[in-house]
Structures are given as C-alpha cells and as structure tokens.
C-alpha positions as CSV (number, residue, x, y, z in Angstrom):
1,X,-18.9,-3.2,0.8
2,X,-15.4,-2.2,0.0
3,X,-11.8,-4.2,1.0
4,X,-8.6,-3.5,0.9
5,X,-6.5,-5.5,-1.1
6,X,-2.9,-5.6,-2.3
7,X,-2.9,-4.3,-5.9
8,X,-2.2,-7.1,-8.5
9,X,-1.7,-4.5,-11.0
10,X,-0.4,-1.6,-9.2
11,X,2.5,-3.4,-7.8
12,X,6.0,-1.9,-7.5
13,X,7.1,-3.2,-4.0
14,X,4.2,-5.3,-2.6
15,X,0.8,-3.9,-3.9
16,X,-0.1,-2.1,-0.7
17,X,0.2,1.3,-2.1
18,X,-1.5,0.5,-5.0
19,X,-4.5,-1.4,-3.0
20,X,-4.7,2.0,-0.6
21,X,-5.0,4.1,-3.9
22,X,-7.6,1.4,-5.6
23,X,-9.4,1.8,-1.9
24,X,-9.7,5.5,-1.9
25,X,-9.8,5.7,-5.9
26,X,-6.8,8.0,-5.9
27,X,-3.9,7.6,-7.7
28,X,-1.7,5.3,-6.5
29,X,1.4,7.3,-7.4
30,X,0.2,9.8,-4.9
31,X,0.1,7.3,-2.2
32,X,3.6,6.0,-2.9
33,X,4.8,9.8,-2.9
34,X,3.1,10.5,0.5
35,X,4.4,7.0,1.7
36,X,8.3,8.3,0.7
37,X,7.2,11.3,2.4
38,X,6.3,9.5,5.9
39,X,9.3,7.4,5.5
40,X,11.5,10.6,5.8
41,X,9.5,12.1,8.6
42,X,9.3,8.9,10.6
43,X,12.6,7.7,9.9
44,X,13.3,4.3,8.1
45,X,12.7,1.8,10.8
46,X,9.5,2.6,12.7
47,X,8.1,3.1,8.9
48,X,9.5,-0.1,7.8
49,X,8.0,-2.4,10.7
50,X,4.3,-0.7,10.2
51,X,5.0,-1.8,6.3
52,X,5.5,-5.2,7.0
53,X,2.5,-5.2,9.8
54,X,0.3,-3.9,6.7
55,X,1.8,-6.3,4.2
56,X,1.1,-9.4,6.5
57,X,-2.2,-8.3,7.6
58,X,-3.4,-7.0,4.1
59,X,-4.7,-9.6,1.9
60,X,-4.1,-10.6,-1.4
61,X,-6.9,-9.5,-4.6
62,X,-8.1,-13.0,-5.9
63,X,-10.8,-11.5,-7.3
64,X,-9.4,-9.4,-10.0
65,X,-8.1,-11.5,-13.7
C-alpha cells in the first residue's frame, strides 16, 4: 500500500510537492507548476493556509537513505 510522504530528495520548499509527484509517479516539477498555478487562481492566502494544513498533517519519509 502506498503513502504519502514529504520528499527527502525532491525538496525545494518543504517536500510536499515532491512527495505528491513521488505518489502519483509524475514529475514533481509538474506538480510545483500546477501548485504556482492554484496559488494565482486561489489567491495567496487561502493557498497558503491549505499548504501549511498539508505540511503539518503530511509526514516525513524515514524510510528512504
């Protein structure tokens, strides 16, 4: 069965779009280009607080190194 985890190697920010794109096995580039994308159609705020719901409820990948 399959988790998501924040990325420990595809990590600009905090991992999350990087654990998304490891989840889906797309590339994680196109996750942070949507993610920039929803920022600007959202606006900053409401796309800010649901980053830092996902980045506190989201754990960290022990498993990998």
């Amino acid at each position: 069965m399959k988790k998501l985890y924040k990325s420990r190697e595809n990590k600009i920010v905090a991992g999350i779009c990087g654990g998304i794109g490891e989840y889906y096995d797309i590339d994680p580039v196109v996750v942070r280009v949507v993610s920039v994308f929803l920022l600007f159609i959202t606006g900053i705020i409401p796309f800010l607080l649901a980053y830092l719901i996902i980045y506190f409820i989201v754990p960290k990948n022990t498993l990998s190194r």
